[in-house]
N, CA, C and O atoms as a Tinker XYZ file with bonds, in Angstrom:
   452  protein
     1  N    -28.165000   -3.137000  -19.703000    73     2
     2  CA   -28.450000   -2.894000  -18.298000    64     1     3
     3  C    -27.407000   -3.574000  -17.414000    63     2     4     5
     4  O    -26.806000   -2.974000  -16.522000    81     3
     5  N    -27.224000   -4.890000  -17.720000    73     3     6
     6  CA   -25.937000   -5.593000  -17.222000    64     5     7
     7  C    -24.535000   -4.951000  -16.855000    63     6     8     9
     8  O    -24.149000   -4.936000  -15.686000    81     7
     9  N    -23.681000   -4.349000  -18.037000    73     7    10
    10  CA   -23.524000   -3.247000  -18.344000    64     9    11
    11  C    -23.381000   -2.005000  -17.066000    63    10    12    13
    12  O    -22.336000   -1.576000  -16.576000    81    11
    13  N    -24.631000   -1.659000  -16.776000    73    11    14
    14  CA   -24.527000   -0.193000  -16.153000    64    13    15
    15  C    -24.025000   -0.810000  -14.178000    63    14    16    17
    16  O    -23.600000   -0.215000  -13.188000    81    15
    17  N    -24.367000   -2.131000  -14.461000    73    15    18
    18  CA   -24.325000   -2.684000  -12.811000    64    17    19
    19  C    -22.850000   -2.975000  -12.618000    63    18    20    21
    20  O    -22.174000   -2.713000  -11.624000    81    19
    21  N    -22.440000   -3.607000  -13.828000    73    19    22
    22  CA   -20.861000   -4.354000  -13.963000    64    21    23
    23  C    -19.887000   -2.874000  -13.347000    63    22    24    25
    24  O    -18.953000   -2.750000  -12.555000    81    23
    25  N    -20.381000   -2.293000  -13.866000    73    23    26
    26  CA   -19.583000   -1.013000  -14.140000    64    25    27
    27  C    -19.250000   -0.559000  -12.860000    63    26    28    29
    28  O    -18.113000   -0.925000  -12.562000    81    27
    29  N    -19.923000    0.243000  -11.794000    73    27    30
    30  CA   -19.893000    0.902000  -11.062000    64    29    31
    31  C    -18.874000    0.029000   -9.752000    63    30    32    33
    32  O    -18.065000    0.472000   -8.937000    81    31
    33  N    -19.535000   -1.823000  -10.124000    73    31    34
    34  CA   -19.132000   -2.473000   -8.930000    64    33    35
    35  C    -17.591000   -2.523000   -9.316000    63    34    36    37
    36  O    -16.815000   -2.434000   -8.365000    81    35
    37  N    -16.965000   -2.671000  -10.774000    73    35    38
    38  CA   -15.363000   -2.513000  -11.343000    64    37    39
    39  C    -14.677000   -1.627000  -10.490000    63    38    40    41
    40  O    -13.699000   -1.869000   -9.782000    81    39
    41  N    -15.441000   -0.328000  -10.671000    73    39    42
    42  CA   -14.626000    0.996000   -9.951000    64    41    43
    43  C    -14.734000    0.921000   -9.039000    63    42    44    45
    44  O    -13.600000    1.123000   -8.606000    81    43
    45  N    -15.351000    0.752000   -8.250000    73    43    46
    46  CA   -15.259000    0.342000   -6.764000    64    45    47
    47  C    -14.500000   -0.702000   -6.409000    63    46    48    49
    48  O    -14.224000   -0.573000   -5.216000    81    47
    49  N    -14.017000   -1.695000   -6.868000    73    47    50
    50  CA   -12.907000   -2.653000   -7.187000    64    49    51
    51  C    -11.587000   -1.823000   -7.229000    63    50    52    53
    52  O    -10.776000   -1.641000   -6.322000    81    51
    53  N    -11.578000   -1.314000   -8.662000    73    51    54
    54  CA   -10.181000   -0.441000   -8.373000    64    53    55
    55  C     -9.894000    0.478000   -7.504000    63    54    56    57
    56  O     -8.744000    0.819000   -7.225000    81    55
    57  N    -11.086000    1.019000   -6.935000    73    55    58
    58  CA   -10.264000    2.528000   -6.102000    64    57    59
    59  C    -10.322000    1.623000   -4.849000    63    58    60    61
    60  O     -9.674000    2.088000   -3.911000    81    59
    61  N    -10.985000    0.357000   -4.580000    73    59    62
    62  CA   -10.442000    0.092000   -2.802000    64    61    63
    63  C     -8.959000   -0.764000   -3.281000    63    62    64    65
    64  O     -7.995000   -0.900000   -2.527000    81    63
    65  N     -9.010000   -1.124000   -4.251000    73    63    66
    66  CA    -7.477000   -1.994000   -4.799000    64    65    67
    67  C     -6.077000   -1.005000   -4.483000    63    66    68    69
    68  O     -4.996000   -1.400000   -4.048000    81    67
    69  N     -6.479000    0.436000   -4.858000    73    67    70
    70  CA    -5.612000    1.076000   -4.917000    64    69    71
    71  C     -5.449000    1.897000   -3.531000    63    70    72    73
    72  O     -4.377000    2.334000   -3.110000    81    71
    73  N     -6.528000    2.008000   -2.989000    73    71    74
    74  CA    -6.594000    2.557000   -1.504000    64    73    75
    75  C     -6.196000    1.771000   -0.408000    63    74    76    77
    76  O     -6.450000    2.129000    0.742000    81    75
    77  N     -5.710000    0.931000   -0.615000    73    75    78
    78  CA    -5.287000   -0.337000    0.012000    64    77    79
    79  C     -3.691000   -0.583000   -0.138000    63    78    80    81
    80  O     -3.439000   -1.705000    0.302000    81    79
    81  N     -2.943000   -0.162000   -0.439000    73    79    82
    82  CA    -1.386000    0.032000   -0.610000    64    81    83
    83  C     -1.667000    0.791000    0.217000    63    82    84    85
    84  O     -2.590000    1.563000    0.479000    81    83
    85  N     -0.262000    0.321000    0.827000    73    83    86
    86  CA     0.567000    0.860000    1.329000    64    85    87
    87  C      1.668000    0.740000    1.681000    63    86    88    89
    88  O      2.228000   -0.349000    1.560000    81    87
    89  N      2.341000    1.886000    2.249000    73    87    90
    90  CA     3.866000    1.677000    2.348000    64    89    91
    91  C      4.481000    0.433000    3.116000    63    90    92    93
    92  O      3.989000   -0.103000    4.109000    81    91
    93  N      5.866000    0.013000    2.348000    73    91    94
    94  CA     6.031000   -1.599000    3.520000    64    93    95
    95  C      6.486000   -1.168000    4.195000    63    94    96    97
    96  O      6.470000   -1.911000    5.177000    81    95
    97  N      7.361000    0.350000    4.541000    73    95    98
    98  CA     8.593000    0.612000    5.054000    64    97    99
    99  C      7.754000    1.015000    6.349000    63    98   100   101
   100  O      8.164000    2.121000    6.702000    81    99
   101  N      6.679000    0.538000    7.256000    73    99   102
   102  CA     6.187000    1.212000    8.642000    64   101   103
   103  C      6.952000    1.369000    9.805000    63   102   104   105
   104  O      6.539000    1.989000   10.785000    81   103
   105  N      8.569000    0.578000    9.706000    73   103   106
   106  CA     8.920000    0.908000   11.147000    64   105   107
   107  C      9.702000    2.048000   10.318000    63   106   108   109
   108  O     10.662000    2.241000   11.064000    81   107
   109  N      9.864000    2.904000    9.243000    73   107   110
   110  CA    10.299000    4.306000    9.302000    64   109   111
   111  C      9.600000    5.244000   10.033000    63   110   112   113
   112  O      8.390000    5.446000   10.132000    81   111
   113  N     10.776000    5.907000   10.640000    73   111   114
   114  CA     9.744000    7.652000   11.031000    64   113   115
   115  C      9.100000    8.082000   10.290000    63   114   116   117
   116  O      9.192000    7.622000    9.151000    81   115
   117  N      8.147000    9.153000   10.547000    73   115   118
   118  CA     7.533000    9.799000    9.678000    64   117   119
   119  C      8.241000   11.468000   10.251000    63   118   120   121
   120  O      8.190000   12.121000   11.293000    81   119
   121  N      8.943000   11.648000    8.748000    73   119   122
   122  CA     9.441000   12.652000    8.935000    64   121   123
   123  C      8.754000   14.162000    9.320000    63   122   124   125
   124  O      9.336000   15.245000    9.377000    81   123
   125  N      7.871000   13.980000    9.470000    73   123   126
   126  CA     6.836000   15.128000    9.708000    64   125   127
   127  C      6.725000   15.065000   11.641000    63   126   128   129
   128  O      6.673000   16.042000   12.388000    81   127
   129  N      6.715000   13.593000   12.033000    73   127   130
   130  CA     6.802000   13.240000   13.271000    64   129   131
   131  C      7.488000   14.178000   14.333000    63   130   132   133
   132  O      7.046000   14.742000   15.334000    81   131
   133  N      8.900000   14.131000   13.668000    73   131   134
   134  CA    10.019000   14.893000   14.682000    64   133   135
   135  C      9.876000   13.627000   16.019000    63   134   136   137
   136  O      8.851000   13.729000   16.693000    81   135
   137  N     10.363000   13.054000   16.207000    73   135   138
   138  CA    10.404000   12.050000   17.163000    64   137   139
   139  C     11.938000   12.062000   17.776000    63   138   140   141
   140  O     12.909000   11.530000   17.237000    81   139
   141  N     11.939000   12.607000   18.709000    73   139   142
   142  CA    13.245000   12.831000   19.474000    64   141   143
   143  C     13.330000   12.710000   21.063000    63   142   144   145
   144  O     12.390000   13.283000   21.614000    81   143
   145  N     14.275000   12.072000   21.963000    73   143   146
   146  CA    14.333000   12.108000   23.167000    64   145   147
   147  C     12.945000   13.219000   23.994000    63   146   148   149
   148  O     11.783000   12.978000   24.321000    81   147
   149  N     13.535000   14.054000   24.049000    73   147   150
   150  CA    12.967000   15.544000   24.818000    64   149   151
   151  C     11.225000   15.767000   24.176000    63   150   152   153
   152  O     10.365000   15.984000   25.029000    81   151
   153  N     10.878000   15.713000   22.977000    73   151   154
   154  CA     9.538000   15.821000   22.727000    64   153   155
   155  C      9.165000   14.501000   22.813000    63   154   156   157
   156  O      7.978000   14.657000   22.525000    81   155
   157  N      9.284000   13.299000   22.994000    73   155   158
   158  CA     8.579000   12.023000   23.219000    64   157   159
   159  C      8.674000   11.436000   23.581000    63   158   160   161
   160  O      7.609000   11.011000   24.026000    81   159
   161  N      9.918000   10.568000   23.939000    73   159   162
   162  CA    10.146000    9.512000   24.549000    64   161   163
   163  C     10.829000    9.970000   26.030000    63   162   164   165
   164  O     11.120000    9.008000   26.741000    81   163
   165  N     11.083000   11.120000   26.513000    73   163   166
   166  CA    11.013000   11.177000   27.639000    64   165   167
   167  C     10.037000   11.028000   28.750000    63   166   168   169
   168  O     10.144000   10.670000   29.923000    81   167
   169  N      8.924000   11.468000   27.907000    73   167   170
   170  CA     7.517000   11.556000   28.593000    64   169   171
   171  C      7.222000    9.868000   28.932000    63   170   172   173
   172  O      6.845000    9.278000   29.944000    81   171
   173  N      7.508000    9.532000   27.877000    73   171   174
   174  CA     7.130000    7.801000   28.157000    64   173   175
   175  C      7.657000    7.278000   29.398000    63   174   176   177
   176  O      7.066000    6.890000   30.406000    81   175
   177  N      9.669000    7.387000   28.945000    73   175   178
   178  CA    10.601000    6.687000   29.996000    64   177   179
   179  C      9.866000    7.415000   31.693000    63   178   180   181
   180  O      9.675000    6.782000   32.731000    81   179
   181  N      9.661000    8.542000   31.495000    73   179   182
   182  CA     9.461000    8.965000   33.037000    64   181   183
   183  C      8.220000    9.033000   33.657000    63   182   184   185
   184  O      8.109000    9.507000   34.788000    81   183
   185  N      6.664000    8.328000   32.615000    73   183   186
   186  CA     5.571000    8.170000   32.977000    64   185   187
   187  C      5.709000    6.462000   33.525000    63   186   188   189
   188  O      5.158000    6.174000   34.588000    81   187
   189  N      6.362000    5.521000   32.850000    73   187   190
   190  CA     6.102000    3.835000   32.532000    64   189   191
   191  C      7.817000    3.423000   33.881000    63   190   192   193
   192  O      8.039000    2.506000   34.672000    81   191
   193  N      8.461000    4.449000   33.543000    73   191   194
   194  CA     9.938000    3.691000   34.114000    64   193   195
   195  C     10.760000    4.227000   35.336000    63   194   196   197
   196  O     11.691000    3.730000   35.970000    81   195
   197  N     10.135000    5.334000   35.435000    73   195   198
   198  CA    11.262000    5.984000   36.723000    64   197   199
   199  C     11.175000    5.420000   37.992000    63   198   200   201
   200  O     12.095000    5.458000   38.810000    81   199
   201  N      9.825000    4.767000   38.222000    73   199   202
   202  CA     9.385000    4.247000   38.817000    64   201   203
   203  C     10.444000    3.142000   39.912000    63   202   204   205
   204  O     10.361000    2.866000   41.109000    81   203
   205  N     11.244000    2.795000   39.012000    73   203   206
   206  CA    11.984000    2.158000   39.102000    64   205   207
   207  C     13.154000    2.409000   39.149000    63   206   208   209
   208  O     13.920000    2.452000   40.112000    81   207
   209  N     13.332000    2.603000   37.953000    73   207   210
   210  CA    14.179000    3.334000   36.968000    64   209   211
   211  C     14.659000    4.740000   37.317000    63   210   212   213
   212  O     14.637000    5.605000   36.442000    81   211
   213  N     15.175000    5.067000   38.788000    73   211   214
   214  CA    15.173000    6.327000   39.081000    64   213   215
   215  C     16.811000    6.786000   39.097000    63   214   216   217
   216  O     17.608000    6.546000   38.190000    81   215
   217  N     17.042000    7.350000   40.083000    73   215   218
   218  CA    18.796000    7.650000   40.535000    64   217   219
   219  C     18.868000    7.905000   41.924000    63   218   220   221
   220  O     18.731000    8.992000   42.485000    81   219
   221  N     19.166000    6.462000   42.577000    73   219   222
   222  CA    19.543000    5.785000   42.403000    64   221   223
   223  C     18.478000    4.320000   42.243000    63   222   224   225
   224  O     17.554000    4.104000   43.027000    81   223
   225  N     18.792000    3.517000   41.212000    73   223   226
   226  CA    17.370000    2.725000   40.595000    64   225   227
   227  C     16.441000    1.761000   42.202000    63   226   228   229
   228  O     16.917000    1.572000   43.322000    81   227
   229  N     15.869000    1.593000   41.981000    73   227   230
   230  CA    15.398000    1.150000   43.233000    64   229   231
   231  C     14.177000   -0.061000   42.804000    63   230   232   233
   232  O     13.484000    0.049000   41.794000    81   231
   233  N     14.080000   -1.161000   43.734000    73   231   234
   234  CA    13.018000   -2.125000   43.329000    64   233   235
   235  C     13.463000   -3.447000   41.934000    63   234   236   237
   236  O     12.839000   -4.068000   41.073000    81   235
   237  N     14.932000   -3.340000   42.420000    73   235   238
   238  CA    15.615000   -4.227000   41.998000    64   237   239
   239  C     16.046000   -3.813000   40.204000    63   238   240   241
   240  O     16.482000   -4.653000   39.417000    81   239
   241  N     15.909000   -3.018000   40.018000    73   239   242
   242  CA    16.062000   -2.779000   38.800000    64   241   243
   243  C     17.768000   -2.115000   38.687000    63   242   244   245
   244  O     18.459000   -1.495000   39.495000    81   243
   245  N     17.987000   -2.552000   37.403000    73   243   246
   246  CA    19.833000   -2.259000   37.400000    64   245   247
   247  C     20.494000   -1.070000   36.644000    63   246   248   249
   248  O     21.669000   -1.016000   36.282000    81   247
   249  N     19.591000   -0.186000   36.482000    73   247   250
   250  CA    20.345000    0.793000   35.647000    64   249   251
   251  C     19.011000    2.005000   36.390000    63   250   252   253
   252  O     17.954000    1.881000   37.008000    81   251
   253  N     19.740000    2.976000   35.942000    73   251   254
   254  CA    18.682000    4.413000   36.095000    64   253   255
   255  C     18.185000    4.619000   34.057000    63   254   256   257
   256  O     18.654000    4.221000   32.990000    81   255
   257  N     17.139000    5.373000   34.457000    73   255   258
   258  CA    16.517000    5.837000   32.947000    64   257   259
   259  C     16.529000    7.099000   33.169000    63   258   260   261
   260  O     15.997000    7.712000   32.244000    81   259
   261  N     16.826000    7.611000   33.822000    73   259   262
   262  CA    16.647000    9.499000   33.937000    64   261   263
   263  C     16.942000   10.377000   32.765000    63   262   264   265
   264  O     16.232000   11.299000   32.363000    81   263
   265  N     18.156000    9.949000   32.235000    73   263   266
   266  CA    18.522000   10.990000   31.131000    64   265   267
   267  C     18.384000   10.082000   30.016000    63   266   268   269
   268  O     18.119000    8.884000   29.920000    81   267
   269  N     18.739000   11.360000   28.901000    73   267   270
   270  CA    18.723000   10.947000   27.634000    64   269   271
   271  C     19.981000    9.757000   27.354000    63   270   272   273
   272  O     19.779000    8.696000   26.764000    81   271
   273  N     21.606000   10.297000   28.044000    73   271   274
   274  CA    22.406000    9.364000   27.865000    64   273   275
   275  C     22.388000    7.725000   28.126000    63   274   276   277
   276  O     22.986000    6.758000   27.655000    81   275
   277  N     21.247000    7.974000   29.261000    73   275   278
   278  CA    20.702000    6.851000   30.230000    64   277   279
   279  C     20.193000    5.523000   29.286000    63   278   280   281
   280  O     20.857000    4.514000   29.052000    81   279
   281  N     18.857000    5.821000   28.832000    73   279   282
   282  CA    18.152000    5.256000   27.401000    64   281   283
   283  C     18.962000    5.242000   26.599000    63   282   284   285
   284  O     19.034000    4.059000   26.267000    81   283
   285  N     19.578000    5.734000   26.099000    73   283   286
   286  CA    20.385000    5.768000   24.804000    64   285   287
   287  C     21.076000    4.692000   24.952000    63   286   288   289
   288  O     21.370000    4.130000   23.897000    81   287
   289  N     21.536000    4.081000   26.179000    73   287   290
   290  CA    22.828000    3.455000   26.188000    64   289   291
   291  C     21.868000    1.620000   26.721000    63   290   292   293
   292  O     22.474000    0.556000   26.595000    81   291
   293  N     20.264000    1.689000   27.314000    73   291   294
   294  CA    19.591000    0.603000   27.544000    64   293   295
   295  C     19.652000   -0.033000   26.341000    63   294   296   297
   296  O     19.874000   -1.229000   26.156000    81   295
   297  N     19.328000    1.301000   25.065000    73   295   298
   298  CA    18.709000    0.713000   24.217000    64   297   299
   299  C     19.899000   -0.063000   22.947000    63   298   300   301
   300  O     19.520000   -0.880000   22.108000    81   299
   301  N     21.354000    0.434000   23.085000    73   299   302
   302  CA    22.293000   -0.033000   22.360000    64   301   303
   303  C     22.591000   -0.975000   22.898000    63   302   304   305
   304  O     23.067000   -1.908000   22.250000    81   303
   305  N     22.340000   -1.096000   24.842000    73   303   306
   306  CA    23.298000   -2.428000   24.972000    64   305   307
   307  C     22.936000   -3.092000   25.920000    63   306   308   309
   308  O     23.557000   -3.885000   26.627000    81   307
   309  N     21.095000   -2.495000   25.940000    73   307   310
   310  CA    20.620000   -3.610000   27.140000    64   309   311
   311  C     19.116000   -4.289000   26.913000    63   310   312   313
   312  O     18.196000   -4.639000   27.651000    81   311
   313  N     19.419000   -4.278000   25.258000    73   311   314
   314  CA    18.182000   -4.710000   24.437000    64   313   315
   315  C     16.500000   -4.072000   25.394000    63   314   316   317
   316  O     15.589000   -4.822000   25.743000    81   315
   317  N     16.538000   -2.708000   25.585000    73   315   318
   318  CA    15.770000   -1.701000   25.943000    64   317   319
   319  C     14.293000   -2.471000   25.472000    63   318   320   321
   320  O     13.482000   -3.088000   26.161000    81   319
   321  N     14.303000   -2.210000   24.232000    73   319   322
   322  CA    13.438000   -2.622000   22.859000    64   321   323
   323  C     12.747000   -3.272000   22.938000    63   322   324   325
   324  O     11.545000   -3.010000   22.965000    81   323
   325  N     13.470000   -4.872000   23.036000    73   323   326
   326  CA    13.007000   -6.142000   23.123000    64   325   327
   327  C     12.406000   -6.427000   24.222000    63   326   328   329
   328  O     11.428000   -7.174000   24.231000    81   327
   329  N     12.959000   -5.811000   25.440000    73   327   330
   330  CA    12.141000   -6.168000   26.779000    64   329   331
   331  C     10.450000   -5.545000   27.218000    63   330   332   333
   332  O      9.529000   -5.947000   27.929000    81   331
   333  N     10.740000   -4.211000   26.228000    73   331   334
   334  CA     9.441000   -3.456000   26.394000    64   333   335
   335  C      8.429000   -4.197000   25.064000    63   334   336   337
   336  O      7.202000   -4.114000   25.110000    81   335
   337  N      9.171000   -4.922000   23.895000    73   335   338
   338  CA     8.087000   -5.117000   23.286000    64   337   339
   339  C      7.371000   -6.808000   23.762000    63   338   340   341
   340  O      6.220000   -7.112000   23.451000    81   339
   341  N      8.275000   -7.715000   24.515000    73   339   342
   342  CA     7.936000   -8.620000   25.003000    64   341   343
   343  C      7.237000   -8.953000   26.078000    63   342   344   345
   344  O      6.822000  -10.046000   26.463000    81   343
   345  N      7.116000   -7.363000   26.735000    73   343   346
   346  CA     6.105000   -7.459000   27.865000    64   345   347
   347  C      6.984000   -7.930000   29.154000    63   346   348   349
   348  O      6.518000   -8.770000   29.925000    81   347
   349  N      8.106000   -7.433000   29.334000    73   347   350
   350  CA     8.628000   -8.051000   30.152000    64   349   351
   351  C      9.377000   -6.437000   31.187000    63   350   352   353
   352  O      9.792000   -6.407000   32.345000    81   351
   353  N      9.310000   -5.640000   30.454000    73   351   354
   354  CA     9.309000   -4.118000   31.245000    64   353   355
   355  C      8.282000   -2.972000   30.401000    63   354   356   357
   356  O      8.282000   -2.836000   29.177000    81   355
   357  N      7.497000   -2.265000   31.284000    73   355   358
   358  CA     7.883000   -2.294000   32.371000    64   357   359
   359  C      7.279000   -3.407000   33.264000    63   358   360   361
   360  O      6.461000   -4.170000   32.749000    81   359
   361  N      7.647000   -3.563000   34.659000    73   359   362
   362  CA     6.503000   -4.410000   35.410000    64   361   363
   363  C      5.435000   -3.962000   35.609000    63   362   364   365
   364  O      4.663000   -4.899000   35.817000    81   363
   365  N      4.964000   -3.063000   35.662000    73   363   366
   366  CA     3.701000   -2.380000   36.644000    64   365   367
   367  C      2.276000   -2.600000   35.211000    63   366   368   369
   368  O      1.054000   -2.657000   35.349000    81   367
   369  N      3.110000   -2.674000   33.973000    73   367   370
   370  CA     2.343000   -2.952000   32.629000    64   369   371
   371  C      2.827000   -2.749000   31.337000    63   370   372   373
   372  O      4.011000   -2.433000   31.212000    81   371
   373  N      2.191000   -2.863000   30.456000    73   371   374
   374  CA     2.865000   -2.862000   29.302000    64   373   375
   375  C      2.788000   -1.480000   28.512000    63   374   376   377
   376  O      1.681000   -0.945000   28.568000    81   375
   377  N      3.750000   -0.820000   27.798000    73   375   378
   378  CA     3.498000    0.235000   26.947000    64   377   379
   379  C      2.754000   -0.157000   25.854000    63   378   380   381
   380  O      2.692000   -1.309000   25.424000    81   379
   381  N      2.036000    1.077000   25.286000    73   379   382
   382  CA     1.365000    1.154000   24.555000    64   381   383
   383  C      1.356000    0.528000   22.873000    63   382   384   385
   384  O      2.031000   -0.473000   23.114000    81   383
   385  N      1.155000    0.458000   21.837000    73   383   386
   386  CA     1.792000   -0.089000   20.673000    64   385   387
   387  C      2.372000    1.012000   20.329000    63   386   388   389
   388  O      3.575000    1.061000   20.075000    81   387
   389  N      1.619000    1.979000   20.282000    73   387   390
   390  CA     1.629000    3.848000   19.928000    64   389   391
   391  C      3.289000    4.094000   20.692000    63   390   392   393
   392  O      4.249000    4.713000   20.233000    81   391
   393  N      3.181000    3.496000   21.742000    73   391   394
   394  CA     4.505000    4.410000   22.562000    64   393   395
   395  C      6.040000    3.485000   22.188000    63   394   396   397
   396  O      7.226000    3.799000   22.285000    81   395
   397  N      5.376000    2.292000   21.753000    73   395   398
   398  CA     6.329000    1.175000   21.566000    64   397   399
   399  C      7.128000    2.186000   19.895000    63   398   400   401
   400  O      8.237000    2.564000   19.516000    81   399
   401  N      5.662000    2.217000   19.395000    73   399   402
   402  CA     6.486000    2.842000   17.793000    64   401   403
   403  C      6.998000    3.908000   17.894000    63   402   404   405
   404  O      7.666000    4.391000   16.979000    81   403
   405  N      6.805000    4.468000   18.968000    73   403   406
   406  CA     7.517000    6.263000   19.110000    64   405   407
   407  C      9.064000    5.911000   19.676000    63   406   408   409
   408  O     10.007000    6.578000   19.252000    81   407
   409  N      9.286000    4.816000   20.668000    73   407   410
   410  CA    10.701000    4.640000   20.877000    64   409   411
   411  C     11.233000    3.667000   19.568000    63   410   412   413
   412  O     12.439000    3.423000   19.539000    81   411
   413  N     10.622000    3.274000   18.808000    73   411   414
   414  CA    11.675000    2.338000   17.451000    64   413   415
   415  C     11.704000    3.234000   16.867000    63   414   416   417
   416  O     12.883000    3.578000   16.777000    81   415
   417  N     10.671000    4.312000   16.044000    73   415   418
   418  CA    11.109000    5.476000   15.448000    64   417   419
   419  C     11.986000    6.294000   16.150000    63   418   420   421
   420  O     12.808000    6.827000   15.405000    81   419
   421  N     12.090000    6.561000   17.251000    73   419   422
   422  CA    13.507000    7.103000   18.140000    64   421   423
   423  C     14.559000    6.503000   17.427000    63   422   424   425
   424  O     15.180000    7.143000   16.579000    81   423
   425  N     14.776000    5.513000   17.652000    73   423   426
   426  CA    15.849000    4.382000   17.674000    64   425   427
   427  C     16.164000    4.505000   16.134000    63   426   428   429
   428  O     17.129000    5.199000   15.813000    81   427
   429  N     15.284000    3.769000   14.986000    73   427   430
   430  CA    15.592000    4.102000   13.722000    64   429   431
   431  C     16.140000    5.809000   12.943000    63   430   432   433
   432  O     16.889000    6.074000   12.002000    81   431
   433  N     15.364000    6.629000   13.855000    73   431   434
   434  CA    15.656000    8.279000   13.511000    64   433   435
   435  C     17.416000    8.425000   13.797000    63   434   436   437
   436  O     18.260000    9.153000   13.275000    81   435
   437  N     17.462000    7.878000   14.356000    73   435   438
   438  CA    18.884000    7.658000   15.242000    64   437   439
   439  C     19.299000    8.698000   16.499000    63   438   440   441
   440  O     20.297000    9.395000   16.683000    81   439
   441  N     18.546000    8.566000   16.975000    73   439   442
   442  CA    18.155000    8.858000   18.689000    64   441   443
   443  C     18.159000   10.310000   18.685000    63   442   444   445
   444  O     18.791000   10.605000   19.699000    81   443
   445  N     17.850000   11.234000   18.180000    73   443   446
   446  CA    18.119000   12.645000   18.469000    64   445   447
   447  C     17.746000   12.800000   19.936000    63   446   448   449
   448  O     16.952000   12.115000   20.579000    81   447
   449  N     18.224000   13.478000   20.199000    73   447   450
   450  CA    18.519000   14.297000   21.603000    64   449   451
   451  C     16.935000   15.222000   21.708000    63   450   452
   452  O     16.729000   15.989000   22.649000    81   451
């Protein structure tokens, strides 16, 4: 009888053991994603940043975000990234975790257009 109890609680051991991996690699895209300027991260930059972030930028802010070339070039050389994941842009609040991983998967995808 011991036996029939041991048993069931084992397998239930292994299948949450094994349901429980997972991949280490999470800041990869998910290639199924398609994560590119124009389907995602535009929506972000021009919901969280234009605000500011316009042409010509306004409210003390030093660059425009309007275009794709725009971002592309925060994020190579004006540590874009780091400021949005530190909570330090935008001002008005913070992006999402969701929207944070859609611009590093941008960034890691290697920025498609």
């Amino acid at each position: 009888m011991n036996l029939f109890i041991k048993l069931p609680f084992k397998i239930l051991l292994v299948t949450l053991l094994f349901a429980s991996c997972t991949n280490e690699d999470n800041n990869l895209p998910i290639e199924d994603n398609n994560v590119t300027y124009t389907n995602t991260v535009k929506a972000i930059i021009d919901v969280n940043c234009s605000g500011c972030h316009a042409s010509p930028p306004i409210n003390g802010a030093l660059m425009s975000l309007i275009s794709y070339n725009n971002v592309v070039e925060a994020i190579q050389n004006r540590n874009l990234i780091g400021r949005i994941e530190d909570g330090s842009m935008p001002l008005n609040g913070s992006l999402s975790s969701t929207q944070i991983k859609a611009i590093k998967d941008w960034q890691i995808g290697g920025l498609p257009e």
